[in-house]
C-alpha positions as CSV (number, residue, x, y, z in Angstrom):
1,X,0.0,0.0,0.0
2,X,1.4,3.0,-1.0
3,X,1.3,6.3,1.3
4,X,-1.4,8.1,-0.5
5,X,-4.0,5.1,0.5
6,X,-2.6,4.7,3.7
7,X,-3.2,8.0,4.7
8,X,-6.9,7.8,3.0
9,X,-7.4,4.7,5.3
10,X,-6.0,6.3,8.6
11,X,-7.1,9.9,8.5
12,X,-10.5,9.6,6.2
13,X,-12.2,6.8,6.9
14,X,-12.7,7.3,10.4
15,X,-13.8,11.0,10.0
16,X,-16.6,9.1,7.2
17,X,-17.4,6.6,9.6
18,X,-18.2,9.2,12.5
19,X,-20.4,11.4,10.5
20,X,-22.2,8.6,9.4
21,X,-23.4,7.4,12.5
22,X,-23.8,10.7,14.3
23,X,-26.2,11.1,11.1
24,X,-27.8,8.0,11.9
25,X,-27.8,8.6,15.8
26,X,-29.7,12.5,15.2
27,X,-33.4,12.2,16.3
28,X,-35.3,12.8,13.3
29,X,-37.4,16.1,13.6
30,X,-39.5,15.0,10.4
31,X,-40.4,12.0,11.8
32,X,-41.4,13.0,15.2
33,X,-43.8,15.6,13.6
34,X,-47.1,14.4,11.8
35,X,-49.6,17.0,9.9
36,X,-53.0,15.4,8.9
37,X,-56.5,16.8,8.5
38,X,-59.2,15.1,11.0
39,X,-62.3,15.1,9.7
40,X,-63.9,12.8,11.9
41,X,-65.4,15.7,14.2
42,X,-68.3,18.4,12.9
43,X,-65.4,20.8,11.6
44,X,-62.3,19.7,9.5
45,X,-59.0,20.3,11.3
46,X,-55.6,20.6,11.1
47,X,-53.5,18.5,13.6
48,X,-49.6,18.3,14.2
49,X,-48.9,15.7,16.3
50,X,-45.7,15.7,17.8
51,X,-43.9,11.8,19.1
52,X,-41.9,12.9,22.1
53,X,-42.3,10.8,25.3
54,X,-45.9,10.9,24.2
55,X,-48.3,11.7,21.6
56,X,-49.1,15.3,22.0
57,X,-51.8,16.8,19.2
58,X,-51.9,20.3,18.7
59,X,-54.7,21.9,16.3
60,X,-53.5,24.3,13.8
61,X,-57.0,25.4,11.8
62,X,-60.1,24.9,12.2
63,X,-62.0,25.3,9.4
64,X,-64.7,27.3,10.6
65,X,-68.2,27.1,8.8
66,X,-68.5,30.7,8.1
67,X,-65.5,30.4,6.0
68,X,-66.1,27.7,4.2
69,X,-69.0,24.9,2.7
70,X,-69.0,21.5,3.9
71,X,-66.8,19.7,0.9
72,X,-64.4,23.4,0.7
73,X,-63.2,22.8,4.4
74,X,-62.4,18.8,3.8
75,X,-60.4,19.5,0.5
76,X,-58.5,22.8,2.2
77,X,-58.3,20.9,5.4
78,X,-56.6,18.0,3.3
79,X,-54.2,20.0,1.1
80,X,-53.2,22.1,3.6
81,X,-51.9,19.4,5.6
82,X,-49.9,17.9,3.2
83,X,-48.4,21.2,2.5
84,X,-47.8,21.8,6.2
85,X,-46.3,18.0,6.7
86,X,-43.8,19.2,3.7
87,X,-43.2,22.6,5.3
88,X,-42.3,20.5,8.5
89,X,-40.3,18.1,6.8
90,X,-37.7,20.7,5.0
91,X,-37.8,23.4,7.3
92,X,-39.0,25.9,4.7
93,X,-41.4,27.2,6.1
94,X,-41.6,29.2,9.0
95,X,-44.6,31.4,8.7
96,X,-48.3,31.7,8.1
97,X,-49.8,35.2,7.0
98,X,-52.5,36.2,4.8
99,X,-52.4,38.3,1.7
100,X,-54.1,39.0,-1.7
101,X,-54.0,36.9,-4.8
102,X,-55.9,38.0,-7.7
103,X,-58.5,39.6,-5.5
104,X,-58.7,36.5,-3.3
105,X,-57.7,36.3,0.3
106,X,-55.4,33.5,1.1
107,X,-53.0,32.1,3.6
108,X,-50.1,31.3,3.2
109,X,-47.1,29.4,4.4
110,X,-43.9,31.3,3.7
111,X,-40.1,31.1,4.9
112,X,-39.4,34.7,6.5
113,X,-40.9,38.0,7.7
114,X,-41.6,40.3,4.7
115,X,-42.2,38.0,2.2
116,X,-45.6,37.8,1.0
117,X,-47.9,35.1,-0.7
118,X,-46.3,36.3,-4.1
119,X,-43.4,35.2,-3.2
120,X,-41.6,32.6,-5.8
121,X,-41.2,30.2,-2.1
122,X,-44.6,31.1,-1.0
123,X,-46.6,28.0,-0.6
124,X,-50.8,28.8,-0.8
125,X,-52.9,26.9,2.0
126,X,-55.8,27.9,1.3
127,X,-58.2,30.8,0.3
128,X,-61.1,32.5,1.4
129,X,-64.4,34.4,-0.1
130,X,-63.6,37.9,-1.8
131,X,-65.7,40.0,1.4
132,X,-63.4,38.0,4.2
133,X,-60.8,39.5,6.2
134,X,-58.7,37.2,6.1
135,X,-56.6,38.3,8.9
136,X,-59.2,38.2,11.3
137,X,-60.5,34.6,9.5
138,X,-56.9,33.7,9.6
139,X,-57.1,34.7,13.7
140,X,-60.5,32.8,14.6
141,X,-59.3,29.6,12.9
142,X,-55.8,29.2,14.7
143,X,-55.9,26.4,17.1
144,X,-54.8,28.0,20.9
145,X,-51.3,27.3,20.6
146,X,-51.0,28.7,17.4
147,X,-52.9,32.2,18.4
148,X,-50.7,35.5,18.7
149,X,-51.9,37.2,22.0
150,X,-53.7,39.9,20.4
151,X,-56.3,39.2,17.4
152,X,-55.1,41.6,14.6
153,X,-56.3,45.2,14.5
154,X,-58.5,47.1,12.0
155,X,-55.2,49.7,12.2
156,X,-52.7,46.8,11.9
157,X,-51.4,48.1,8.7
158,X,-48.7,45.6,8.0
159,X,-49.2,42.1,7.6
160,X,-49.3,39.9,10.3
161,X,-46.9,36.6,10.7
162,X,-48.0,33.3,13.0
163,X,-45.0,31.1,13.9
164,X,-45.3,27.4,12.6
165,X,-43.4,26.5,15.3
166,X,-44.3,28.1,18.8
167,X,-42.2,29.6,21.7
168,X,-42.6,25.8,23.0
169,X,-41.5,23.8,20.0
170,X,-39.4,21.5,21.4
171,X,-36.5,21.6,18.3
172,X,-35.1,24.7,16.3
């Protein structure tokens, strides 16, 4: 063996070898975090469910009647949840807001403060009926844990951001 492999063997290898099983050792955020879209109660919601030393399920929307028919709120509660469960699983997304596309209110899921749901990396959840404010729509649907302090403010002028993962998430 000349030197070149030896020193591949002794110096490289191990460092390969360590990464791969601190990879394999890292608790898996994606997999201890599940989005789906229970339907079985009177009102289609959105639930993570976080695997920690229990099952813990945390309601994101609720998709409120007065927003939304019967079959509207099982298709958005359904698409929104897979697009959650892939904002969970990459990280991209950090955000919900609301904005205006094509003279519809939607929400949105988007990756930082500023950006709005025009944004190339904006990700649509769902949308609401032209007359909705759909800040304050956006506000009554939030499951508790989800919910800023304050519901948004006829003088709010900028756009308001909720944090897909809350003060009490227990990974960055």
């Amino acid at each position: 063996m000349n030197k070149w492999q030896s020193w591949v063997n002794v110096g490289i290898l191990p460092i390969l070898t360590l990464g791969a099983m601190a990879g394999l050792s890292a608790p898996s955020v994606a997999g201890n975090v599940q989005v789906s879209c229970q339907t079985n109660a009177s009102m289609p919601t959105v639930i993570v469910t976080l695997v920690l030393d229990k099952v813990r399920n945390y309601p994101i929307f609720n998709f409120l009647p007065k927003y939304f028919s019967a079959a509207e709120a099982v298709q958005d509660c359904q698409n929104a949840a897979k697009s959650l469960q892939m904002a969970y699983d990459t990280g991209d997304y950090k955000y919900l807001t609301t904005d205006k596309l094509n003279d519809r209110p939607v929400v949105c899921a988007i990756e930082r403060r500023g950006v709005g749901c025009n944004h190339y990396s904006a990700q649509v959840l769902f949308t609401f009926n032209p007359t909705n404010n759909p800040s304050q729509a956006l506000y009554e649907m939030l499951g508790s844990d989800f919910k800023q302090a304050q519901p948004p403010d006829v003088r709010t002028i900028s756009r308001t951001y909720t944090d897909t993962k809350p003060s009490w998430w227990p990974w960055p």
